[in-house]
N, C-alpha and C positions, 0 to 999 in steps of 0.2 A: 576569632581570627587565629589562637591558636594552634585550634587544629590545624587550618590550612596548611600553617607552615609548617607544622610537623607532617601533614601528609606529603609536600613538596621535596623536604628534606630525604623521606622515605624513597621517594620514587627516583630523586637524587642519586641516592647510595646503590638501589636496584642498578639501575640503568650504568652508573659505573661497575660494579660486581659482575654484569651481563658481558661487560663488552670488555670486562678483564677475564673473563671465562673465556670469551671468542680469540682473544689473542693468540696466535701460534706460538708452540714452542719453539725455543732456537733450535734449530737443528743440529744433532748429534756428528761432534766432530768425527769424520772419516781414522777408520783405525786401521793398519795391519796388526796380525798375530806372528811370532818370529820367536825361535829357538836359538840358541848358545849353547855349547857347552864345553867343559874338560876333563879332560881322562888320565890318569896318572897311572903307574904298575909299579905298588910299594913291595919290599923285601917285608917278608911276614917276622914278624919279631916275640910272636907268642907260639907257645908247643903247648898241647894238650893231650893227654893220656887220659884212656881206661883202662886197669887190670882188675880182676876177677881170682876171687878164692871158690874154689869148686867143692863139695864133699856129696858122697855118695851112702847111703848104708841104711838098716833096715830099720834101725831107730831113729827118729827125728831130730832127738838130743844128740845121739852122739855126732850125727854130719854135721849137726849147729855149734857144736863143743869142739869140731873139724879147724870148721870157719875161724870161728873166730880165732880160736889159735892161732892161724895162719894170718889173719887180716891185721890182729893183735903185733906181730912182730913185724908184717909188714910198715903199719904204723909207726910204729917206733925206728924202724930204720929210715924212713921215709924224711920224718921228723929228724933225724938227726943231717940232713941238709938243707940247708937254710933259705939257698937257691930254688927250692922247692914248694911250691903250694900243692898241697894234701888233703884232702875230703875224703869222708865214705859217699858214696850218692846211690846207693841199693840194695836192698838185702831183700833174697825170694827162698822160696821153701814150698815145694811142690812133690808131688808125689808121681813117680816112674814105673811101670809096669813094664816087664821084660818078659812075663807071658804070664797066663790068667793065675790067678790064685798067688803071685809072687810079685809083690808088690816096695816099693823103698823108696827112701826118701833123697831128694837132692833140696842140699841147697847152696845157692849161691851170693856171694857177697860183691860188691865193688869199689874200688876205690880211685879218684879224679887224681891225676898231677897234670902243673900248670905250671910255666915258667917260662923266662925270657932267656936263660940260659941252657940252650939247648945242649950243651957237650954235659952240663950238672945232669940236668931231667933223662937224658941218653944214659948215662952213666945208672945213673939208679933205678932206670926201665930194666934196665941189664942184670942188676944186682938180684934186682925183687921176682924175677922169672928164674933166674941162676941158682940164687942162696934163699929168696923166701918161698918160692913155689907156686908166684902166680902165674895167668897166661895174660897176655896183651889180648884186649881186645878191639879197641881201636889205638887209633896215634893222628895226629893230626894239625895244623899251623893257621894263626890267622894275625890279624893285627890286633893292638893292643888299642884300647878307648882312647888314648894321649897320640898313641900316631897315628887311627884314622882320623878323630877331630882337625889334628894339625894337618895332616894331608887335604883332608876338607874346607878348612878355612883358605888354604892356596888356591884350590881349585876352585874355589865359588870367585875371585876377586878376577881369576883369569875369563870363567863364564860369564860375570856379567860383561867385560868387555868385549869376548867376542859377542854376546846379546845386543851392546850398543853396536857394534861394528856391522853389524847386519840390519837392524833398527834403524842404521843411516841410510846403509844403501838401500835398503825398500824403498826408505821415505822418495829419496831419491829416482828413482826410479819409476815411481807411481806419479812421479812431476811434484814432488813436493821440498821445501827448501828445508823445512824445518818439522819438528815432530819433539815428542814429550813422553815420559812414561804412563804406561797404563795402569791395568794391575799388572802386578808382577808375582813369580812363584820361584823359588828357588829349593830344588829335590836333589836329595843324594841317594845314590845308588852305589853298590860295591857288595856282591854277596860273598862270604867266607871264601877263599880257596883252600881245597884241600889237596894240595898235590899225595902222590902216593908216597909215602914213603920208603926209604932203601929199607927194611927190615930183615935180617937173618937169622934164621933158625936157629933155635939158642939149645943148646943139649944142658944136662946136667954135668958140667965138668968144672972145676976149680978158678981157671981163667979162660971166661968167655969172653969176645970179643964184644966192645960195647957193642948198641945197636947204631945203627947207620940212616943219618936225617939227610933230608933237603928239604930246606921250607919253602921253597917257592915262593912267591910273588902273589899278590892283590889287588885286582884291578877297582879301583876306585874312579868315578865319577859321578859330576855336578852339573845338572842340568837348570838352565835359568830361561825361561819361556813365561810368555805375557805379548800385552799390546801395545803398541808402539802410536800413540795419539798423534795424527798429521796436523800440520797447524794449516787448516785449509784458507786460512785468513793469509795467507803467504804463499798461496799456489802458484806455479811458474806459468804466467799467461802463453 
């Protein structure tokens, strides 16, 4: 009689598993999708500079024995403002042909200034083209990691309330009284600006005129987008 029961019991369990398989799923709460977002235009509070030490000549050494010398005192003058962040970031050495069989060497070096003190970093652009003999290669402003973070964390607390604020009136609108978060995604956007800057022709003369900045402005924004869960269990008949 055992078995019986154990086959009863079996057929038992089948027969519920069967008709727990046949069960419908609830159905998937009704979603919209909906975007937020905010937009800020910070004052750029960083300056970056490239200059360049250039030499020319028919021996490799001596245009590299050029450089350095020059790069050499730039460094040191560079370094004696404190306001000033200083790097080399390249050194190249190639060779130049100005017609067949007369061949020479170029090489060039470079070196990065960074700062938040744009009249210090102006001042020593000025110095280092004037009295060390570089040329400017680029110049350029952007914000600093502490005031886009901090401008980001404003603008994310503004995006997600326009996100709810738009999230209501969907809901609303689609006949629904009430709604929940989805997923949700929160992106930031704000590529470098580089305004041009005023720069002036600098001659080789005693007192040059610093160089001349405007850093312009960075447009930063925060976009906050995802789905907005309608509660359809509370739909307006």
């Amino acid at each position: 009689m055992n078995w019986i029961r154990i086959a009863i019991a079996a057929c038992a369990a089948l027969g519920a598993s069967v008709a727990g398989a046949q069960m419908p799923m609830p159905p998937a709460p009704p979603s919209v999708t909906v975007t937020g977002s905010a937009t800020a235009s910070v004052a750029n509070d960083r300056m970056q500079a490239s200059l360049r030490a250039e030499a020319d000549n028919a021996s490799a050494a001596t245009a590299a024995n050029q450089v350095n010398a020059t790069i050499g005192r730039a460094l040191a003058m560079a370094k004696s403002v404190p306001e000033v962040k200083v790097t080399t970031t390249g050194y190249s050495t190639y060779q130049v042909a100005d017609k067949p069989n007369a061949l020479r060497w170029r090489v060039v070096q470079t070196i990065s200034l960074e700062s938040s003190d744009f009249t210090a970093a102006a001042t020593l652009i000025t110095r280092l083209q004037d009295e060390g003999g570089l040329l400017l290669s680029n110049m350029g402003f952007s914000l600093s990691d502490k005031k886009r973070h901090e401008t980001e964390d404003d603008l994310t607390q503004q995006a997600i309330k326009a996100w709810q604020d738009r999230a209501q009136r969907a809901a609303q609108s689609l006949g629904f009284d009430a709604w929940r978060p989805g997923h949700v995604s929160v992106q930031t956007e704000g590529g470098r600006v580089y305004p041009m800057a005023r720069m002036q022709a600098l001659e080789a003369r005693a007192a040059a005129a610093p160089v001349a900045v405007e850093a312009g402005t960075s447009e930063v924004t925060v976009t906050v987008s995802g789905e907005a869960l309608l509660d359809w269990t509370r739909a307006t008949r």
